[in-house]
N, C-alpha and C positions, 0 to 999 in steps of 0.2 A: 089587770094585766091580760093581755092579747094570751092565744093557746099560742102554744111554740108548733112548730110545723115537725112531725116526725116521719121522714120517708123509712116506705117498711118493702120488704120482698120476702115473696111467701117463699117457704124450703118446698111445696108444691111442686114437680114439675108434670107439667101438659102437653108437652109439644116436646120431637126427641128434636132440639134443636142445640148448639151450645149457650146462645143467648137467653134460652128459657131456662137453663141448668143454673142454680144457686150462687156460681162463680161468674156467670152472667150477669146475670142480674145486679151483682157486686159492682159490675163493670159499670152499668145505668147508675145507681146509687151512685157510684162515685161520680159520674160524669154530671148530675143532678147539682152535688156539692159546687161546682164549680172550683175548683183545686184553684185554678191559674188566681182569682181574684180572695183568694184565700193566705194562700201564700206566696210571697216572692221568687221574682227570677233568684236560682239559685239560694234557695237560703234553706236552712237544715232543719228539718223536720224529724219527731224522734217518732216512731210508733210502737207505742208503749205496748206490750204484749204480756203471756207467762210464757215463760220455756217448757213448763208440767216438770216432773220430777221423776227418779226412778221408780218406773211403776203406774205413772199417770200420764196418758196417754192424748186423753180428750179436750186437748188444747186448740186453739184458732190453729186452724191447719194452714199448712208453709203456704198451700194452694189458693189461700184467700190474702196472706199476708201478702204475696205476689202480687197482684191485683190490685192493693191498698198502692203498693213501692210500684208498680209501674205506673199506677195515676198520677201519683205524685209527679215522677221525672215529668211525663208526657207536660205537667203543668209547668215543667221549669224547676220544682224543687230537688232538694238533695236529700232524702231520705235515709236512715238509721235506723236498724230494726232492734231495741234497747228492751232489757228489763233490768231489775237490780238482784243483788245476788242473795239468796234462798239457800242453798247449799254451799262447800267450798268453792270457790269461784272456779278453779279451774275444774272440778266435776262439773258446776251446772252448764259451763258453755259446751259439754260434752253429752249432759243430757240433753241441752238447746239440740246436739248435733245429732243425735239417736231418733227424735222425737222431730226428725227434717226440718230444723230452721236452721240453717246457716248462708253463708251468702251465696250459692249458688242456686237454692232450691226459690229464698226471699228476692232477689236481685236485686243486694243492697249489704253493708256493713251488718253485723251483728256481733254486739259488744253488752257488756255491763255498763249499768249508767254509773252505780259508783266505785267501779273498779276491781279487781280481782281478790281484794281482800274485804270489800264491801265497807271501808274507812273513807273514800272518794266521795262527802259530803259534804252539806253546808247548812247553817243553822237559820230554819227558818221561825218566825212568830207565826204561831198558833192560836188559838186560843184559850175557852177558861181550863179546860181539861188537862191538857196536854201542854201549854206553856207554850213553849219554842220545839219544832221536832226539823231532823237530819234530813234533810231533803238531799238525795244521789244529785252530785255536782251537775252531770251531763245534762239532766232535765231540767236541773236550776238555771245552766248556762244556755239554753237550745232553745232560738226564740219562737217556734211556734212546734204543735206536737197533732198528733193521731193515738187515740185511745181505743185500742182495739180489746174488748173485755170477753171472752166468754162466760157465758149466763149460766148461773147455776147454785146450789145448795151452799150452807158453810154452816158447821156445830156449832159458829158464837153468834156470827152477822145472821144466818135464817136463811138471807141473801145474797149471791157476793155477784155485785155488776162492774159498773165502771167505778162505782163511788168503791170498791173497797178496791181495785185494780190501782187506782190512782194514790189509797191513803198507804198500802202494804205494799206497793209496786214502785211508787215514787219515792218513797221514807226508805232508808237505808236498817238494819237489823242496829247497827251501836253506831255512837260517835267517840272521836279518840279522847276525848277528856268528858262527856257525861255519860257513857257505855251505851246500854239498853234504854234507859230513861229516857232517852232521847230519839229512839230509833223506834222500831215497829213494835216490839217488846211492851212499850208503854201503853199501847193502846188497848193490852191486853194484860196489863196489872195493873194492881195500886201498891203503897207503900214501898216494900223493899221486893217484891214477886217471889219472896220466897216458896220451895217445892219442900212439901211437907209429904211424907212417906210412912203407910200405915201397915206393918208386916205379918198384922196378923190378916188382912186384906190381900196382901199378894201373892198369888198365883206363880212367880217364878215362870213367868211367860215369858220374859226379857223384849216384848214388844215396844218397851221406851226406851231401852238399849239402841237396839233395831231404827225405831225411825228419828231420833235424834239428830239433827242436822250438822252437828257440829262434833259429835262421838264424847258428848261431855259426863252421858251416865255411865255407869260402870256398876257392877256386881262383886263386894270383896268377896272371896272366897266361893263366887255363885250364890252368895245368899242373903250380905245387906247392902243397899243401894244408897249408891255415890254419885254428887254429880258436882262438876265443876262449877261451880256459883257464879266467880267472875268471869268466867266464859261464856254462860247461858244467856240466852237471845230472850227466854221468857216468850217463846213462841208457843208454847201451851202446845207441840203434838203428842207430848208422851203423856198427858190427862188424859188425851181424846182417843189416845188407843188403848189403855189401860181399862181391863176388860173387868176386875174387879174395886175398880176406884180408890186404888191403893194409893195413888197419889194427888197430893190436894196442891192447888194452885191461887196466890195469892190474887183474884181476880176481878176487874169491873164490875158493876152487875151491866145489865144486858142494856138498858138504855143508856147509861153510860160508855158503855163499847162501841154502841151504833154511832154516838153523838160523835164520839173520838173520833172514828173512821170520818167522818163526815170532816169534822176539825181537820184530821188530818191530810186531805184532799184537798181542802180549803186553801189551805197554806199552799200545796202541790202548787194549785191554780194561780194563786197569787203571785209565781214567778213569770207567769205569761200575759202578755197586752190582751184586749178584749179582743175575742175573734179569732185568735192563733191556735184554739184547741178545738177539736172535730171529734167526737164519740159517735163509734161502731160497738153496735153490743151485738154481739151472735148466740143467737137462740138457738144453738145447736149439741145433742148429746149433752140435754142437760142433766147433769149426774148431784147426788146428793151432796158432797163435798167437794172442797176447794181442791185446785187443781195440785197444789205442795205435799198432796200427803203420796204415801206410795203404795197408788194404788186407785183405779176407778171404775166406779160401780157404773151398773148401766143404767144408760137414762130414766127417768122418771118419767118424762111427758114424751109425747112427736117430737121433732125438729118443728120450731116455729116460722125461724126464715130470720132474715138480717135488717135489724133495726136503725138510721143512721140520723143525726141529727147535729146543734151546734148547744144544747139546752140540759144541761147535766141531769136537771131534777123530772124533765121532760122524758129523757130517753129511758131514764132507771124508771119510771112510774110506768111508762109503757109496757117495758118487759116484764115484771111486775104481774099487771094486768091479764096479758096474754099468759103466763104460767096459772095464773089463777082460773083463768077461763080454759084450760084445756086439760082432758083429764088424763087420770094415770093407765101407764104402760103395764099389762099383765109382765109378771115377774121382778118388777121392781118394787123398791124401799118403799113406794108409795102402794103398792097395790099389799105388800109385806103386810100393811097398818092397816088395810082393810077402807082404804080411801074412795073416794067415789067420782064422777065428776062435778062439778061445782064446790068444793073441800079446797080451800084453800092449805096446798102442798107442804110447800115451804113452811109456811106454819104451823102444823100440824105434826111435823115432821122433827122440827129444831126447838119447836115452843119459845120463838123468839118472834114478837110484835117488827117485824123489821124492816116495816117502812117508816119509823123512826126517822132513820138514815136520809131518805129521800125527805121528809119534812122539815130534817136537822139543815138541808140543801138550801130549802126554801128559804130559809129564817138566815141564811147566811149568805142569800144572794147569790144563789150559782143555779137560779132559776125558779121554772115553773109547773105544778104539778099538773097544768091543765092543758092538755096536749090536745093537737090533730094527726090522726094518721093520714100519710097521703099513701096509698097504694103504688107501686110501682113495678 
C-alpha cells in the first residue's frame, strides 16, 4: 500500500503575521483539502467535536472550529457543529456554551447528534467484540462528516485521538431496549458491568458522588454506597477518581478495550460513502486525560501543530509519533514520573500498549500506518 499523504502545520510561529499564526495555517490546510470536491453543493456536513465538561477546558477551541465551518460554506456545504451527549443533555449544551461553542462563536448550528436525552439512535453491526452498537441518529443520517479530535492522554485507551472521538463521540451512552450494552458503556465492560464497592477501602471522599454523570451514586446515611444499576452508563469515571480503589469495575482488559474502540468507530464509519469523512487531529494542550472528566491537567508535551488527512490509521499514527518524539514539559504528569525525552509518554504514563487501536484500524480497513508528512 502507497503512504497516505498527512498534511501537518507546526503550532511554531515565526513571522508576527495572521497567516503564520496556527488559525492560519488551519486556513492553508483546509484549503489543501480541497472542501468544494469533497463535499456537495449544499449537503450537510457534521463536525464531530467534544463540548469538554465542567471543569475541562482544553478542548478544540471555538476559534479553530470556525475556520473548519467557514471552509466548509465557502465550499458550498452546510455545516453542524455535533457531539453526542456525555452529561444531561441539557447541561452539556450549556457546558458546549461556557466552554465557547455555540453558534455564534462556530458560525454554524450546534446540537446533539443523538438528542437531548442521548436515546436519538440506531443500531449499527459491529463486530466480534461488541456485536451491534447505538450509533447517534444524526451522524448515522449526515451524509458526509469532519472529525475534529483533540490529541491527548486517557487512563484506559493510553491514547484518545480520532479513533476513540469517533467510537465514544459517535455511539450514544444506552439504547431504548439494550441499555448500556449497546452504547459506550460496552466498550468498557464485560458481562453484566457490575460496580463492586470495598468499605474498608474507602476514604469517604464522595469523589464518585461528585463526578458521576448521571447523579446515580449516593452515600446512605454518608457512609454505604449506592448506585443506580439501571441507570449507570458503565463509563467507569468514579474507578478513575477513586483515590483509594474502593471501587471495582467489571472491565475489558486493555487490548480488548483498544480493539472495541476501534470496532466501535468502524461501525461509525460504515454509515458514510468512501471519501465523505476528513480528520483534523489537534496536537494542542495535550493533557493526560480525556476531555469528559472534570477537570484538566496541564500539558504534557509543547503544542505540536495541526495534523489533517483523509486516512484514519494514518493520521492516529502520525500523532502518535510526534507525542513520542517530543519531550516532557517541567511541571507536568510526565516530568511528575521522572520522564526524559525519547520515553514514550503515553505509555509510561497509562501502562497501556495503545497502538493497538491504530493496528486494530489497519486490520479493519480504515487504512494505513505508513504515512508522509507533507509540511505546510
Amino acid at each position: 500500500m502507497n503512504k497516505a499523504k498527512v498534511f501537518y502545520a507546526s503550532a511554531r510561529v515565526h513571522k508576527w503575521k495572521q497567516e503564520d499564526s496556527l488559525p492560519g495555517k488551519l486556513e492553508r490546510l483546509l484549503s489543501i483539502a480541497e472542501l468544494d470536491k469533497r463535499f456537495e453543493k449544499d449537503e450537510w456536513v457534521a463536525v464531530k467535536t467534544h463540548y469538554g465538561s465542567h471543569g475541562a477546558h482544553r478542548i478544540v477551541r471555538p476559534v479553530f472550529l470556525r475556520k473548519v465551518t467557514n471552509a466548509l460554506k465557502s465550499a458550498g456545504a452546510k455545516p453542524i457543529v455535533v457531539d453526542t451527549v456525555r452529561l444531561n443533555g441539557y447541561d452539556y449544551l450549556e457546558v458546549a456554551n461556557q466552554n465557547g461553542i455555540n453558534p455564534l462563536s462556530v458560525g454554524a448550528p450546534v446540537i446533539l447528534a443523538d438528542g437531548l436525552f442521548g436515546r436519538d439512535n440506531i443500531l449499527v453491526k459491529a463486530g466480534r467484540i461488541l456485536g451491534e452498537v447505538a450509533v447517534a441518529s444524526f451522524i448515522h443520517d449526515v451524509p458526509a462528516m469532519v472529525v475534529c479530535s483533540h490529541i491527548k492522554g486517557h487512563i484506559n485507551a493510553g491514547y484518545a485521538g480520532a479513533i476513540k472521538n469517533l467510537a465514544m463521540g459517535g455511539v450514544s451512552a444506552q439504547h431504548r431496549t439494550c441499555g448500556w450494552k449497546c452504547g459506550r458503556g460496552a466498550m468498557h465492560s464485560i458481562g453484566e458491568g457490575k460496580l463492586f464497592w470495598d468499605e474498608e477501602k474507602c476514604q469517604l471522599c464522595y469523589q464518585c458522588e461528585e463526578v458521576c454523570p448521571l447523579e446515580c451514586i449516593s452515600f446512605e446515611e454518608g457512609k454505604k454506597f449506592v448506585y443506580a444499576d439501571e441507570r449507570c452508563w458503565r463509563c467507569g469515571r468514579c474507578t478513575r477518581v477513586c483515590p483509594g480503589e474502593a471501587i471495582m469495575h467489571e472491565q475489558a482488559d486493555p487490548e480488548e478495550f483498544l480493539r472495541s474502540l476501534t470496532e466501535a468507530a468502524a461501525a461509525v464509519l460504515s454509515t458514510f460513502k468512501p471519501g465523505k469523512v476528513l480528520y483534523i487531529n489537534f496536537l494542542t494542550e495535550i493533557q493526560p486525560e480525556c476531555d469528559c472528566m472534570p477537570g484538566a491537567d496541564v500539558p504534557m508535551v509543547q503544542d505540536q501543530g495541526i495534523l489533517i488527512a483523509d486516512d484514519l490509521a494514518a493520521i492516529e499514527q502520525a500523532s502518535m509519533d510526534m507525542i513520542k518524539a517530543a519531550g516532557p514539559l517541567p511541571g507536568s504528569a510526565a516530568s511528575d514520573k521522572g520522564m526524559k525525552k525519547g520515553d514514550d509518554i503515553l505509555k509510561e504514563l497509562h501502562k497501556r500498549d495503545y497502538e493497538i487501536q491504530v493496528q486494530a484500524a489497519v486490520e479493519l480497513g480504515l487504512g494505513t500506518r505508513e504515512y508522509e508528512i507533507v509540511n505546510v
